[in-house]
C-alpha positions as CSV (number, residue, x, y, z in Angstrom):
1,X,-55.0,-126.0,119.8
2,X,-54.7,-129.1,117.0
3,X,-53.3,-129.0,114.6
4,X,-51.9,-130.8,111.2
5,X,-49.6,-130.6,109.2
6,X,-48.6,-133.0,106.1
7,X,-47.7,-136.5,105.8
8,X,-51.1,-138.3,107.6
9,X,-53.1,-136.2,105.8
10,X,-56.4,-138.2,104.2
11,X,-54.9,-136.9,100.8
12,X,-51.6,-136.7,101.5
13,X,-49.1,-133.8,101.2
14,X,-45.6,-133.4,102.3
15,X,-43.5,-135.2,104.7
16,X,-43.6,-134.6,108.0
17,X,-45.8,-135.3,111.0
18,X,-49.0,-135.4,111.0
19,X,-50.4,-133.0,114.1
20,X,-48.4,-130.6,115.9
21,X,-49.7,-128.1,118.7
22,X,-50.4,-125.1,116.9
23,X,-53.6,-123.5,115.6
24,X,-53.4,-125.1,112.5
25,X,-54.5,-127.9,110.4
26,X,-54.0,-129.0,106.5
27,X,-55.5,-129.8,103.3
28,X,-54.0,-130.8,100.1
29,X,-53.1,-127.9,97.6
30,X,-51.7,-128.4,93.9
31,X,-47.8,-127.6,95.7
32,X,-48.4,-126.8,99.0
33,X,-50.3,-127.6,102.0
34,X,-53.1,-125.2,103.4
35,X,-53.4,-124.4,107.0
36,X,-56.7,-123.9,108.6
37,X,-57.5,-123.3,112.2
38,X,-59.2,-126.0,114.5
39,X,-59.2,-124.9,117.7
40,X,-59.1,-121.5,119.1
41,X,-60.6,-121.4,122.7
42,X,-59.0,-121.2,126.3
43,X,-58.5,-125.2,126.4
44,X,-55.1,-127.0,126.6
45,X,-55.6,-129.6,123.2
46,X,-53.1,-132.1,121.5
47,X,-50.4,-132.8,124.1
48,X,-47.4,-132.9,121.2
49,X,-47.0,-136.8,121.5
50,X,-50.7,-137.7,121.8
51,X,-52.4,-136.6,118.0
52,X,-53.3,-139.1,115.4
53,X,-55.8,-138.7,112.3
54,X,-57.9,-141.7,112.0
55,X,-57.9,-142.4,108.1
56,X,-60.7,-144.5,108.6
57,X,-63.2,-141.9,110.1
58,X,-61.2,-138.7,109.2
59,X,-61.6,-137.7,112.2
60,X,-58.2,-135.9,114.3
61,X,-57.8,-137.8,118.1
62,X,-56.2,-135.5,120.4
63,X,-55.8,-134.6,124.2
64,X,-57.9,-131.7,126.0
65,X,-58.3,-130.7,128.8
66,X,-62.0,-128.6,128.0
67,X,-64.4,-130.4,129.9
68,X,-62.6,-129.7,133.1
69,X,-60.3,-133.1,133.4
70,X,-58.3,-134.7,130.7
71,X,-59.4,-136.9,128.1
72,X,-59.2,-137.8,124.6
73,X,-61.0,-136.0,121.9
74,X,-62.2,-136.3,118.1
75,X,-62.9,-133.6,115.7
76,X,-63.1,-133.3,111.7
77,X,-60.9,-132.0,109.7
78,X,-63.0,-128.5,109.8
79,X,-63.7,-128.1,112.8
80,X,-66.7,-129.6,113.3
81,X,-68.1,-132.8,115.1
82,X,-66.3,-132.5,118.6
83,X,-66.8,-135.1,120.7
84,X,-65.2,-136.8,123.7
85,X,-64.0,-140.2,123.7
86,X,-62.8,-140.8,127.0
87,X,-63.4,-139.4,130.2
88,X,-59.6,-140.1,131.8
89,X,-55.9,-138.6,131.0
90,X,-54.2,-140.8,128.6
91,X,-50.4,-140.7,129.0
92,X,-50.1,-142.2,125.2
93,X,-53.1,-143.6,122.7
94,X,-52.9,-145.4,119.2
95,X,-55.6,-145.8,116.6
96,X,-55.7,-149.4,115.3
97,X,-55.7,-149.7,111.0
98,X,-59.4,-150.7,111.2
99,X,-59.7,-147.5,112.7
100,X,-62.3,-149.0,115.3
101,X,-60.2,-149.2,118.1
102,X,-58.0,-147.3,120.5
103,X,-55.4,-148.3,122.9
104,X,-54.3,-146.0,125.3
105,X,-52.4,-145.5,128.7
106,X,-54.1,-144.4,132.2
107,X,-52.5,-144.7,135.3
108,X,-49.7,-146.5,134.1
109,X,-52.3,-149.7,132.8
110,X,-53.1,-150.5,128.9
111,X,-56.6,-150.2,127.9
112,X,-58.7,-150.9,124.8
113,X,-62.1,-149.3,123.7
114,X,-64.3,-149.0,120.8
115,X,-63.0,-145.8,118.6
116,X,-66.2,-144.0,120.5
117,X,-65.3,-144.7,123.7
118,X,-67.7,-147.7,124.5
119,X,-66.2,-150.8,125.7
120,X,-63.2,-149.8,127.4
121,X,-61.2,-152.5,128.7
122,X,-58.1,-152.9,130.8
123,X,-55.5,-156.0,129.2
124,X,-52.6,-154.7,131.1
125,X,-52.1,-154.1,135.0
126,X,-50.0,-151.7,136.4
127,X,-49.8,-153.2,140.2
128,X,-46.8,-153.2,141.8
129,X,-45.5,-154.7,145.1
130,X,-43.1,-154.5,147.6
131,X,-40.1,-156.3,147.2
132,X,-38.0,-158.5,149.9
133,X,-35.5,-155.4,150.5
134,X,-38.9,-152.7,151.0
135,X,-38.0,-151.5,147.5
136,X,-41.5,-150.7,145.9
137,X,-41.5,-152.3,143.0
138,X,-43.6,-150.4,140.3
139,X,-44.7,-151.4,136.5
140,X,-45.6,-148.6,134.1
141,X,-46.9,-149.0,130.9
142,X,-46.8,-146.5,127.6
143,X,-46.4,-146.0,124.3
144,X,-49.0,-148.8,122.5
145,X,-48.5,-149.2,119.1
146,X,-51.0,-151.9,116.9
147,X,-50.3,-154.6,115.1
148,X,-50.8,-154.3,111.0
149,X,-53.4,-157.0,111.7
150,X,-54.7,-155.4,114.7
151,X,-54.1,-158.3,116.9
152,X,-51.6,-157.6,118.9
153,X,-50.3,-154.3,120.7
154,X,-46.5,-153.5,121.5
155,X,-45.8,-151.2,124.3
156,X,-42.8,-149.9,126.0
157,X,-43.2,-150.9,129.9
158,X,-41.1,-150.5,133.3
159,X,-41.4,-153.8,135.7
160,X,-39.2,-153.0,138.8
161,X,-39.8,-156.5,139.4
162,X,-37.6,-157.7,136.6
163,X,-35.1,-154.6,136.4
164,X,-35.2,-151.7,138.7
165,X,-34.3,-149.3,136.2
166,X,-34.8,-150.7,132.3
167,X,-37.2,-149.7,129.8
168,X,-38.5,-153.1,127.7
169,X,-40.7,-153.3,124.9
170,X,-43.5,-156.0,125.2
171,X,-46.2,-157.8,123.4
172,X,-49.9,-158.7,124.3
173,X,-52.5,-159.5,122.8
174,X,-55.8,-157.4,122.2
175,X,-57.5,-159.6,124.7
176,X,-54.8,-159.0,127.3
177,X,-53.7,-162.7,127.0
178,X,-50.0,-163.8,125.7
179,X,-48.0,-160.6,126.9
180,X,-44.2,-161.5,126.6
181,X,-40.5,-159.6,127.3
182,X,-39.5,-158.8,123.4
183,X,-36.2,-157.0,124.5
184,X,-34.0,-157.7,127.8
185,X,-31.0,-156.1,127.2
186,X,-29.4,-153.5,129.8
187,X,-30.5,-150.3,127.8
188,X,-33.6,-148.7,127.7
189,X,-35.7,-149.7,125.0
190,X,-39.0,-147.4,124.5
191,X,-41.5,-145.6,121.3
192,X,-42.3,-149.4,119.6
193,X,-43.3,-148.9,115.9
194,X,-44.1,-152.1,113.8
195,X,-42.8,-152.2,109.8
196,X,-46.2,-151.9,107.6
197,X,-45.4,-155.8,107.3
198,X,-45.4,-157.0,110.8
């Protein structure tokens, strides 16, 4: 089921997160927030790390398994207007601040497509090879997160390639061009977020 609760609300509320996986949604009240029900059916929605409420459209972007496969889904804030956006599992998505524009994870590559699905694109690979030892040496990407300017996306990726077992953030732009290493030390490094600033 999705859910809301709080601080992405359109008209704010409390703090907290926005959409949590629970039959529940919100809506401003003088001192509280109310919860109303979006989803009720037999259907696995809103994967707990993969909800966002698109300010622009006010529409709630969530994970569901009702048509039979994975993909990612819209509805409004009442319930109504549900409509798929993509026809593949997403591991992660974000909404760019245009709200126009989603970038999300499929098989360990980074997409981009219009915020109703059109124009999908793939801007970063996920092909691995083997290495001289007959170590496989995979690359998984995850976790996009938009520029404030919507040019750029950071994501956290894996390239066995370059370490066997670290977790980087990186940098590409939109059009796939430009990607670069932003972190190298020996620690994992995952979950990008950019200040409101850039």
């Amino acid at each position: 089921a999705v859910t809301a609760d709080a601080i992405n609300c359109p008209n704010g509320c409390k703090d907290g997160a926005c959409i949590q996986s629970l039959p529940i949604t919100t809506t401003q009240t003088e001192n509280s927030c109310t919860l109303t029900q979006l989803t009720n059916d037999k259907y696995r929605d809103a994967a707990s790390s993969n909800q966002q409420w698109n300010k622009k459209t006010n529409k709630i972007y969530f994970d569901s398994d009702r048509s039979g496969t994975w993909g990612i889904w819209g509805i409004n804030p009442d319930g109504t207007g549900l409509e798929r956006i993509t026809n593949i599992e997403s591991a992660s998505f974000a909404i760019n601040p245009a709200g126009n524009k989603l970038a999300f994870t499929v098989n360990s590559e980074l997409w981009v497509t219009n915020i109703d699905g059109s124009n999908k694109q793939k801007i970063v690979s996920a092909e691995g090879h083997y290495a001289k030892d007959g170590y496989w040496e995979s690359i998984d990407n995850w976790d996009p997160d938009w520029s404030p300017d919507g040019t750029k996306i950071a994501f956290s990726r894996i390239d066995e390639s370059v370490s066997r077992s670290n977790v980087d953030i990186y940098l590409v732009d939109i059009n796939g061009n430009n990607m670069v290493r932003l972190t190298t030390d020996k620690g994992d490094d995952r979950g990008p977020s950019w200040s409101p600033d850039g």
